[in-house]
ChimeraX commands (.cxc) that place a marker at each C-alpha (Angstrom):
marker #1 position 197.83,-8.11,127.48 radius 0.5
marker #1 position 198.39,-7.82,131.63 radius 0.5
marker #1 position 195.06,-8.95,132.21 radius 0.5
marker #1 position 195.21,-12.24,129.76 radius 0.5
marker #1 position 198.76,-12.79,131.89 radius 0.5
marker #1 position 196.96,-12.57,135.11 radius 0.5
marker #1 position 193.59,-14.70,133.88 radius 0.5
marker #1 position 196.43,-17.16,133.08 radius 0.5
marker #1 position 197.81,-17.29,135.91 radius 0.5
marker #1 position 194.97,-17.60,137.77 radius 0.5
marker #1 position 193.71,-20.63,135.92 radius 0.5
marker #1 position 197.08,-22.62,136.32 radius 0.5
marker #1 position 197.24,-21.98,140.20 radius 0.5
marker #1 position 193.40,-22.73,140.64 radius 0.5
marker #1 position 193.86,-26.16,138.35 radius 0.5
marker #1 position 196.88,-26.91,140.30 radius 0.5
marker #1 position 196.44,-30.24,142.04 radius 0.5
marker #1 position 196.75,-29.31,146.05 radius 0.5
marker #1 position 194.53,-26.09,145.65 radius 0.5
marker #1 position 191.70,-27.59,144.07 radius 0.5
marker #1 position 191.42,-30.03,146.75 radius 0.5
marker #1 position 189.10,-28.83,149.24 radius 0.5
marker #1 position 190.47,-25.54,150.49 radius 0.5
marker #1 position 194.06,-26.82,150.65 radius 0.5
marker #1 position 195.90,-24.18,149.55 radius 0.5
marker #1 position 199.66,-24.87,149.52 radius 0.5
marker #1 position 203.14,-23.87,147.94 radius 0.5
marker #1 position 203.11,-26.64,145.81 radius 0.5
marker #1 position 207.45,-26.57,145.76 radius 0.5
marker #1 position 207.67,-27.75,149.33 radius 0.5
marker #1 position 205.33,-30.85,148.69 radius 0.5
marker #1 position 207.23,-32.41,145.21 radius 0.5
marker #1 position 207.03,-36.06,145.01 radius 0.5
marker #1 position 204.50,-36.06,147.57 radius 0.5
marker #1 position 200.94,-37.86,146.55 radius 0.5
marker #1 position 197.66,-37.04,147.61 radius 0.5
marker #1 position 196.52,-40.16,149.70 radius 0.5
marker #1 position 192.89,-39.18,150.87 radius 0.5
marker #1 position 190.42,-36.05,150.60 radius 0.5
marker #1 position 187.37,-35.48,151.86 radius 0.5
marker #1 position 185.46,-33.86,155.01 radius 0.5
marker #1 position 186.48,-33.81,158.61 radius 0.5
marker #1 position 183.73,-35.23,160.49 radius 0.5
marker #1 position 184.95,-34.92,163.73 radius 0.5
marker #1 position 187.76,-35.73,166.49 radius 0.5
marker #1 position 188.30,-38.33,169.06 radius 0.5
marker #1 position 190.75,-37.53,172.16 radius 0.5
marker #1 position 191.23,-38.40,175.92 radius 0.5
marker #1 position 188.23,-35.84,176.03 radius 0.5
marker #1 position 185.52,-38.05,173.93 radius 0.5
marker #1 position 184.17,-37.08,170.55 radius 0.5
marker #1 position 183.47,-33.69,169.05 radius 0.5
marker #1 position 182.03,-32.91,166.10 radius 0.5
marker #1 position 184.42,-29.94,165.49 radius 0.5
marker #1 position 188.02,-29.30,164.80 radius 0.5
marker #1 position 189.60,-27.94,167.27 radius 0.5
marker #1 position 193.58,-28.27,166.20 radius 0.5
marker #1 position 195.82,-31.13,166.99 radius 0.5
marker #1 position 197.16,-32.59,169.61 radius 0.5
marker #1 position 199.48,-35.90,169.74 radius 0.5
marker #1 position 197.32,-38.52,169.76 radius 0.5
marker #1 position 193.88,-36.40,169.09 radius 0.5
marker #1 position 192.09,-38.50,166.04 radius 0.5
marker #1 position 191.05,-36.94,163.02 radius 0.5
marker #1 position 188.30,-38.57,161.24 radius 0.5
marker #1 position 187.67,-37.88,157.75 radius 0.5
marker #1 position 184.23,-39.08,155.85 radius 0.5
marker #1 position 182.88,-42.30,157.49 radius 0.5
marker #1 position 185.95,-44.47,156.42 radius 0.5
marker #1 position 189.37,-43.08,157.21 radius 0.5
marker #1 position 191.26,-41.66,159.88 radius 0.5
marker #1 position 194.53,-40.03,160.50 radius 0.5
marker #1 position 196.26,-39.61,164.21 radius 0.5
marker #1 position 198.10,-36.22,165.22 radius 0.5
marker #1 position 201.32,-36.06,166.15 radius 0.5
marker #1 position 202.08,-32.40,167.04 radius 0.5
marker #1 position 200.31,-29.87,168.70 radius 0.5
marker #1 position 199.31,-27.14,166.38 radius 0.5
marker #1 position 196.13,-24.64,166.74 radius 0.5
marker #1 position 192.94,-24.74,163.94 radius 0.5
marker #1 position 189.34,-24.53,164.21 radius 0.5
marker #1 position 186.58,-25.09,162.03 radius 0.5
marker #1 position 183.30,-27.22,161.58 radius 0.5
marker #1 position 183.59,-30.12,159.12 radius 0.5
marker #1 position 186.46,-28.37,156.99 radius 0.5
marker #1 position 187.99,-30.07,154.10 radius 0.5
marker #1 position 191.08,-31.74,154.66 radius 0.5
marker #1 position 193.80,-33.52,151.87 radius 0.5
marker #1 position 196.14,-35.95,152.98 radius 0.5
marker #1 position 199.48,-35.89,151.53 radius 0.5
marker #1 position 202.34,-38.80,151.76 radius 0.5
marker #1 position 205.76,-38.58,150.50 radius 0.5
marker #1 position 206.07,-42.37,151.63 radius 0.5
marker #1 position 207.96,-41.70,154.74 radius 0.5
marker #1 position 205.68,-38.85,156.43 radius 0.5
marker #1 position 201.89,-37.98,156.20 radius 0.5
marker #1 position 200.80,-34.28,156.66 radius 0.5
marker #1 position 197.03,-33.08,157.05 radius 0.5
marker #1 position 196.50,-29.93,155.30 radius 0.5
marker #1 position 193.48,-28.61,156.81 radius 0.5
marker #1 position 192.07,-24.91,155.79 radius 0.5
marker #1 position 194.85,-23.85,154.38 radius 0.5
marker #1 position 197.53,-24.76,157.23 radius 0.5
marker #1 position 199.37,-28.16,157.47 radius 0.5
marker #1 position 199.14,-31.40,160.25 radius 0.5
marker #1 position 201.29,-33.53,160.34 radius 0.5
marker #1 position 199.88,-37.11,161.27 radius 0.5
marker #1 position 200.11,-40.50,160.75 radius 0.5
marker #1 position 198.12,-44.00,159.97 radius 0.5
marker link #1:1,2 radius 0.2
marker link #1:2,3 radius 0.2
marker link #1:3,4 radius 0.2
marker link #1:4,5 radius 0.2
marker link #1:5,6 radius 0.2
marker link #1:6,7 radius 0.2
marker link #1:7,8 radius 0.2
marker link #1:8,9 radius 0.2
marker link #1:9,10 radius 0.2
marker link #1:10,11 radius 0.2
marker link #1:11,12 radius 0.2
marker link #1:12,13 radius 0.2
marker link #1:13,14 radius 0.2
marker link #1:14,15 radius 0.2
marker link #1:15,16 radius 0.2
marker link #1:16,17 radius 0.2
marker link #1:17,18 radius 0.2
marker link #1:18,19 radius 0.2
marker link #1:19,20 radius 0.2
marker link #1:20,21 radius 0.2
marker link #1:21,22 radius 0.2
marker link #1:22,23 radius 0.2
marker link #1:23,24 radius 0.2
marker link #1:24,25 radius 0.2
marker link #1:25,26 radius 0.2
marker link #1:26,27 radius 0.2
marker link #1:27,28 radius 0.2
marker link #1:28,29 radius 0.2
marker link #1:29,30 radius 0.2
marker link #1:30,31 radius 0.2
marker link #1:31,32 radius 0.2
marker link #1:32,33 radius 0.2
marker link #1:33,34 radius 0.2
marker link #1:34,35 radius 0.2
marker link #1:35,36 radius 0.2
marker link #1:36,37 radius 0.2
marker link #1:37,38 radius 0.2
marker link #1:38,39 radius 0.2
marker link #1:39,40 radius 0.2
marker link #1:40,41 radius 0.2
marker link #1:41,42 radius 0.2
marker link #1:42,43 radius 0.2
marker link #1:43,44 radius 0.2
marker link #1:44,45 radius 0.2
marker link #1:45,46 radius 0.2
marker link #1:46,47 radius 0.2
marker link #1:47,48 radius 0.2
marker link #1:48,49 radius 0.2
marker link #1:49,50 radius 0.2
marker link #1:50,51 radius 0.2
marker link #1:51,52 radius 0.2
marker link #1:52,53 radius 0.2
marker link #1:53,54 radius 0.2
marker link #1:54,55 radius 0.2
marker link #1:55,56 radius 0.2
marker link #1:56,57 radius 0.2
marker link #1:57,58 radius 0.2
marker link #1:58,59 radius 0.2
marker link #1:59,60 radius 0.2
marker link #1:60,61 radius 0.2
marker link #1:61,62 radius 0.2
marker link #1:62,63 radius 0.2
marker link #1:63,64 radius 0.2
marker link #1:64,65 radius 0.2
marker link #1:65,66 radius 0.2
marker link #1:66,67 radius 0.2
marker link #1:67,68 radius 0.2
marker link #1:68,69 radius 0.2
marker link #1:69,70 radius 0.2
marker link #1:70,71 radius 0.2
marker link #1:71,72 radius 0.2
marker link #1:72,73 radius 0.2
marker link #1:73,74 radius 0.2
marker link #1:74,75 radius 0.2
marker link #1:75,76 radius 0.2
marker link #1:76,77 radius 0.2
marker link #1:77,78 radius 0.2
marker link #1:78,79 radius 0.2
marker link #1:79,80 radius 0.2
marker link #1:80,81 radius 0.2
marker link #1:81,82 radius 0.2
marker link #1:82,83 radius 0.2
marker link #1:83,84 radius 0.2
marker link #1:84,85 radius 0.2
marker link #1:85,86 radius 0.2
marker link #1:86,87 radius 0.2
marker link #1:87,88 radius 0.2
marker link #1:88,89 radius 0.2
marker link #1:89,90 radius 0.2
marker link #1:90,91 radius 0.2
marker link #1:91,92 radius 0.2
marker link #1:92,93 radius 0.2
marker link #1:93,94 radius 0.2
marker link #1:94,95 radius 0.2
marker link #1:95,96 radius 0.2
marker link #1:96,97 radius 0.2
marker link #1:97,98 radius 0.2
marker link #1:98,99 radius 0.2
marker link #1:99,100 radius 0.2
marker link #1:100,101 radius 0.2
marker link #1:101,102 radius 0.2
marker link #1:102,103 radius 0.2
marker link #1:103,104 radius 0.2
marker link #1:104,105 radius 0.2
marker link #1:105,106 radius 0.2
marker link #1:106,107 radius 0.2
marker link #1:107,108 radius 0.2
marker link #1:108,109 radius 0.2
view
């Protein structure tokens, strides 16, 4: 019976909405009412610096672009790293956060 309660679980948290996206995994209570906007892959960064192809964190005003046809500007400074990591964009239709392997961004248009 224990292990039918824990497959359960399992399958509810995996089909939740935020942790099938991409890697995002999130306690879905802190994000109610907020929508998923955009996923896909981070293909690289844009900053005072040039272009790189990897994620290096955010800075204020570092730009995140996802697939070929979005893009999302930081507005904190927060360590990450990775090479073309998934990333889900989540409004609440005030505020935008990035999450980003697991850890959240927050960003804007």
């Amino acid at each position: 019976m224990r292990r039918i309660l824990f497959a359960l679980m399992g399958l509810v948290l995996s089909s939740s909405p935020l942790a099938a996206q991409g890697g995002c995994t999130l306690n879905v209570a802190d994000y109610v009412g907020w929508q998923i906007i955009y996923s896909g892959a981070l293909t690289g960064t844009v900053d005072l610096s040039g272009r790189s192809e990897t994620f290096q964190g955010c800075a204020p005003g570092r730009v995140l672009l996802i697939d070929a046809d979005h893009s999302v500007v930081c507005t904190q400074t927060r360590l990450g790293a990775g090479y073309r990591p998934d990333v889900v964009v989540l409004s609440d239709g005030r505020n935008l956060v990035a999450c980003i392997a697991g850890r959240t961004y927050a960003v804007r248009d």
